[in-house]
C-alpha positions as CSV (number, residue, x, y, z in Angstrom):
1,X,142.0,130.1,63.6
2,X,145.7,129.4,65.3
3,X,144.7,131.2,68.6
4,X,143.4,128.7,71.4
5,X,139.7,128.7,72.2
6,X,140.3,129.3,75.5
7,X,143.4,131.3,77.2
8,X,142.9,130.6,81.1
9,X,145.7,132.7,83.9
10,X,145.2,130.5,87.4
11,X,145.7,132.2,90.6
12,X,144.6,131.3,94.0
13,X,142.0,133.3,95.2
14,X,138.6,131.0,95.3
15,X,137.7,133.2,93.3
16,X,137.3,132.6,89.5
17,X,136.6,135.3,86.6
18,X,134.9,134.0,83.5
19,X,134.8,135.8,80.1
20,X,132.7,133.7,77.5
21,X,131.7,136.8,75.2
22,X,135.1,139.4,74.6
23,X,136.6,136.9,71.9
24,X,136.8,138.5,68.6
25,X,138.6,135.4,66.9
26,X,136.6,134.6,63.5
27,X,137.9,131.7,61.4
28,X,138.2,132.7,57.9
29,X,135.9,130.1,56.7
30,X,133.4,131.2,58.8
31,X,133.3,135.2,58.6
32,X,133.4,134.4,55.0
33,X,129.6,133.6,55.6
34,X,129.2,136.4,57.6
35,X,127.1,139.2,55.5
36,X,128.3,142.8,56.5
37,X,126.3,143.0,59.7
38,X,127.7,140.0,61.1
39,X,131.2,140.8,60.3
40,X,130.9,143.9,62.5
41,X,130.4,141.6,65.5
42,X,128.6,144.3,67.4
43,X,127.3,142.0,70.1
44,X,131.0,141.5,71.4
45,X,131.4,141.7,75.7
46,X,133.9,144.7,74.4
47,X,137.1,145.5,76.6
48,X,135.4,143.6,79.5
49,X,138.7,141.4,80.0
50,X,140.7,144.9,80.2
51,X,138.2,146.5,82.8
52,X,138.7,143.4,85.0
53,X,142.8,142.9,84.8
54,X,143.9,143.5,88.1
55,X,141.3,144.5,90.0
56,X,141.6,140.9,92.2
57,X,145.9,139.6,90.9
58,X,145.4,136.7,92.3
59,X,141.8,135.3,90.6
60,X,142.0,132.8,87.9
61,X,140.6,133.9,84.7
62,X,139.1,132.2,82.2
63,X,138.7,133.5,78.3
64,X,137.0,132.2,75.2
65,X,138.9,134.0,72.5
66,X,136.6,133.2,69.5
67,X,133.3,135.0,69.0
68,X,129.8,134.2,70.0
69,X,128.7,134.3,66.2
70,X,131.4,131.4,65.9
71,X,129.4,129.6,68.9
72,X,128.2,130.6,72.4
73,X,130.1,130.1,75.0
74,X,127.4,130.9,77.1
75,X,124.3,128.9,76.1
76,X,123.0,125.0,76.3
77,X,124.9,123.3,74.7
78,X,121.7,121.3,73.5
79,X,120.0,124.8,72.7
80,X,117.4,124.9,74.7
81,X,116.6,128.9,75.1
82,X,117.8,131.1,78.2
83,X,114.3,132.9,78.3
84,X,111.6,130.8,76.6
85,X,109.1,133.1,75.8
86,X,111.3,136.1,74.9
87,X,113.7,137.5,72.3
88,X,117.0,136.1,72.5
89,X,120.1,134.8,70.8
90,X,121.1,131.4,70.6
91,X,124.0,128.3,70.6
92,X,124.7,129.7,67.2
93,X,123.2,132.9,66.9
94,X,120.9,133.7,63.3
95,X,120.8,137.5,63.9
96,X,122.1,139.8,66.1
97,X,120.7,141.9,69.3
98,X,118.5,143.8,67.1
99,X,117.1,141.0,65.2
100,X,119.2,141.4,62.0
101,X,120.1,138.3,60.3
102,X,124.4,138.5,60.2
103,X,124.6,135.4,58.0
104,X,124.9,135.4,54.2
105,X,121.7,134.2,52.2
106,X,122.1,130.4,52.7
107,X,125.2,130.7,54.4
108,X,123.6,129.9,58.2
109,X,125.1,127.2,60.4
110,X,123.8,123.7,59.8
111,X,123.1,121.5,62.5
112,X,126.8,119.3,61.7
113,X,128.7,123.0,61.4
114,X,126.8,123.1,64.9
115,X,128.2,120.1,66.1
116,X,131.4,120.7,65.0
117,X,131.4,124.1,66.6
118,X,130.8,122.3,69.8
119,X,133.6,120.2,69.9
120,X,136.0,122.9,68.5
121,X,135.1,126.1,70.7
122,X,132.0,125.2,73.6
123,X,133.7,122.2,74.7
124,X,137.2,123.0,75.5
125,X,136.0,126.6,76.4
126,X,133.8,124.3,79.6
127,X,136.3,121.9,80.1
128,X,138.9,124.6,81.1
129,X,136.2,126.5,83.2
130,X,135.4,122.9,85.0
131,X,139.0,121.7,85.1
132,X,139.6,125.1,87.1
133,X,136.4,124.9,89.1
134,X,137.8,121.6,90.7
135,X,141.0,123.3,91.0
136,X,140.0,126.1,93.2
137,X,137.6,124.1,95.0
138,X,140.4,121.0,95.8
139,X,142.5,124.9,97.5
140,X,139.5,126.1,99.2
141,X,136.6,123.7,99.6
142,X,134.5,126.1,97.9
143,X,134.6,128.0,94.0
144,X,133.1,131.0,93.5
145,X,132.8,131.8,89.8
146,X,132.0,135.8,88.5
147,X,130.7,135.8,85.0
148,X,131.3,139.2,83.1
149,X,129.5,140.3,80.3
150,X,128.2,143.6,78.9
151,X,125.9,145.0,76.4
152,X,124.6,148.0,74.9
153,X,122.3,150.1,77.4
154,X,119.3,150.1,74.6
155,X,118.5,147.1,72.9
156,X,114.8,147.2,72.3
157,X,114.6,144.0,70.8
158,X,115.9,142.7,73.9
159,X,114.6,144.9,76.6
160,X,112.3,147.7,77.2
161,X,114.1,151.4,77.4
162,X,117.6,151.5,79.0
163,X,119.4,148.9,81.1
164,X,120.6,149.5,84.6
165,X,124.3,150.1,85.1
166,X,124.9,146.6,86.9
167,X,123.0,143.6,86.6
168,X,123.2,141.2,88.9
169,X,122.1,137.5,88.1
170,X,122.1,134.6,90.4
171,X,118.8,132.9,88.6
172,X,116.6,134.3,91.6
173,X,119.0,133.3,94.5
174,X,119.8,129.7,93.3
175,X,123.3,129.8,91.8
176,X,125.4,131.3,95.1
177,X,125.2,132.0,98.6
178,X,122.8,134.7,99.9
179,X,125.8,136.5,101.4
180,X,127.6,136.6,97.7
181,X,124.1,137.9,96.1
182,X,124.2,140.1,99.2
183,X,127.5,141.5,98.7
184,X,127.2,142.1,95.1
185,X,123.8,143.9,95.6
186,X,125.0,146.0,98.4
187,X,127.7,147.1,96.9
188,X,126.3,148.0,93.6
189,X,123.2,149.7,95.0
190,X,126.0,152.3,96.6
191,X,127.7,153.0,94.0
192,X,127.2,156.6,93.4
193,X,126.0,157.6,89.8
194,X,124.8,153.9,88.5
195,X,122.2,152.1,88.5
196,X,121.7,148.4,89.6
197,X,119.1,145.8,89.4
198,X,118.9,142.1,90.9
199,X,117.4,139.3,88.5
200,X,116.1,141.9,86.2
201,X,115.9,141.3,82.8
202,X,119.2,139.3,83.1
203,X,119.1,136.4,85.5
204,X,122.3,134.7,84.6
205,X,123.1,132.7,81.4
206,X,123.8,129.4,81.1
207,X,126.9,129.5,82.8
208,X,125.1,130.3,86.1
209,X,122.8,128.3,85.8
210,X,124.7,125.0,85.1
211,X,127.6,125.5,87.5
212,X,125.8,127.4,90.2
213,X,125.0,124.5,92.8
214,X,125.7,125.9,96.3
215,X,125.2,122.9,97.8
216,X,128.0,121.4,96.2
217,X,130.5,124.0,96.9
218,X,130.3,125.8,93.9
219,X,128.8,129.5,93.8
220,X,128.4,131.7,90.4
221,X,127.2,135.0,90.0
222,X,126.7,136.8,86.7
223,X,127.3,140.7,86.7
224,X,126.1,142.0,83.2
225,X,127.5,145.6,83.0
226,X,125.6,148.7,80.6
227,X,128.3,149.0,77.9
228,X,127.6,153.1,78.4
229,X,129.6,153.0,81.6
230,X,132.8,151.8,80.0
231,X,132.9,152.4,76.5
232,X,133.0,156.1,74.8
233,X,130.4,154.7,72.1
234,X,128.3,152.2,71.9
235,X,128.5,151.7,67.7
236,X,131.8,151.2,66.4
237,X,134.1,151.3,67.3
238,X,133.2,150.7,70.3
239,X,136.1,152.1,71.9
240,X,137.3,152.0,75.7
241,X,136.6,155.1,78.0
242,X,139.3,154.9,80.2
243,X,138.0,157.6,82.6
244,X,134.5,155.8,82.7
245,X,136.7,152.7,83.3
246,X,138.4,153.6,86.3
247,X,135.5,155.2,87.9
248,X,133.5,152.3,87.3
249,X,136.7,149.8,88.4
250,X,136.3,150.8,91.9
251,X,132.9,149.3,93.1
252,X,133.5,146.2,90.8
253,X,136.9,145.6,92.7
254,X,134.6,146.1,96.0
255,X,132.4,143.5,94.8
256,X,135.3,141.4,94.0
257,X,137.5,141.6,97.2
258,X,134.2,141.7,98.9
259,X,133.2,138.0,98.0
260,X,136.9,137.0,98.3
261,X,136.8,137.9,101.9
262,X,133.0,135.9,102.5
263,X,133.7,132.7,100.4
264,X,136.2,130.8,102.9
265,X,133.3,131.1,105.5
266,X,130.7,129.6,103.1
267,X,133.0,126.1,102.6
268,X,131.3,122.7,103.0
């Protein structure tokens, strides 16, 4: 793999975009153990990074590039689960969102490909996300980070009959500000012709969880988006609705400019 882990575009807003799951970078080695479900990669945060560019220019970004089968960007990094209790995906994932193993027969991670995986993808992917944390924060006195994923609208071995349009996490009001959870939900629950939901069945990943300290200055929300309001297909190949897109752009660049205008009146 010659493409960098992480690709990160600083701006100045105290606002900070985080994108740990639209990679589609494989090294060879790797999707060579990849059996033919897993080389699809169908659990990819598709066009995500696209729906986002531009809607705040002056918000630093931050990209893994390389897949979540590779490692994910968005889980403990000692692997303890999201959601004990329930089916989910892990540091390294075994199967994918419908419980399908994606690796050759004795071709699954060890524990050292693990650990190397860690050092060569997780690591730097967090270091850049920290690095520009303290950035932001040194500008403003406070960082607000806005983790975008997606996923498909019906996963049952996930989740129970169809997800809401927008899914707001802030791991039940701990990770940001009541005004930013405020803001999001507000705005979300007006959108006309989606649906929304607060700490449903996604809370916020590790991401904002581990970064989200208020107290300290640093907020994170999570806004995990039904893949049927941006993409013209779910299956492959998964391809980008651009009139779905730009209807679906407006409230999410509410949202945006939105916290934007609250977080200079929530710094320490």
């Amino acid at each position: 793999m010659t493409t960098p882990a992480v690709e990160t575009r600083r701006g100045t807003s105290p606002v900070i975009l985080g994108f740990p799951h639209t990679g589609t970078e494989v090294p060879a080695e790797i999707r060579a153990r990849l059996n033919d479900t897993g080389k699809i990669l169908a659990d990819t945060d598709w066009h995500i990074h696209d729906l986002y560019d531009g809607l705040l220019d002056d918000a630093t970004t931050v990209r893994a590039t390389f897949h979540r089968y590779v490692i994910d960007a968005n889980r403990d990094p000692a692997g303890g689960s999201l959601y004990p209790g329930q089916n989910t995906t892990g540091l390294v994932p075994e199967t994918d969102f419908d419980g399908n193993a994606i690796w050759n027969d004795g071709q699954a991670p060890t524990s050292e490909d693990i650990a190397a995986r860690l050092r060569a993808f997780h690591a730097p992917y967090h270091a850049a996300l920290r690095a520009e944390i303290e950035r932001v924060k040194s500008i403003h006195g406070i960082a607000v980070v806005y983790d975008c994923h997606s996923i498909r609208s019906h996963v049952p071995f996930l989740f129970e009959g169809k997800l809401p349009d927008l899914n707001i996490g802030t791991d039940m009001g701990r990770t940001c500000a009541p005004e930013i959870e405020a803001a999001a939900v507000e705005v979300a629950t007006g959108a006309e012709g989606y649906t929304s939901i607060l700490n449903g069945r996604f809370k916020g990943g590790w991401t904002t969880r581990h970064y989200g300290k208020p107290e300290t200055g640093v907020h994170v929300i999570q806004m995990e988006l039904a893949q049927s309001t941006h993409l013209s297909t779910e299956a492959p190949p998964f391809a980008y609705d651009t009139a779905k897109a730009e209807r679906l752009r407006r409230p999410l660049e509410t949202i945006l400019r939105r916290i934007e205008r609250i977080a200079p009146d929530l710094k320490l």
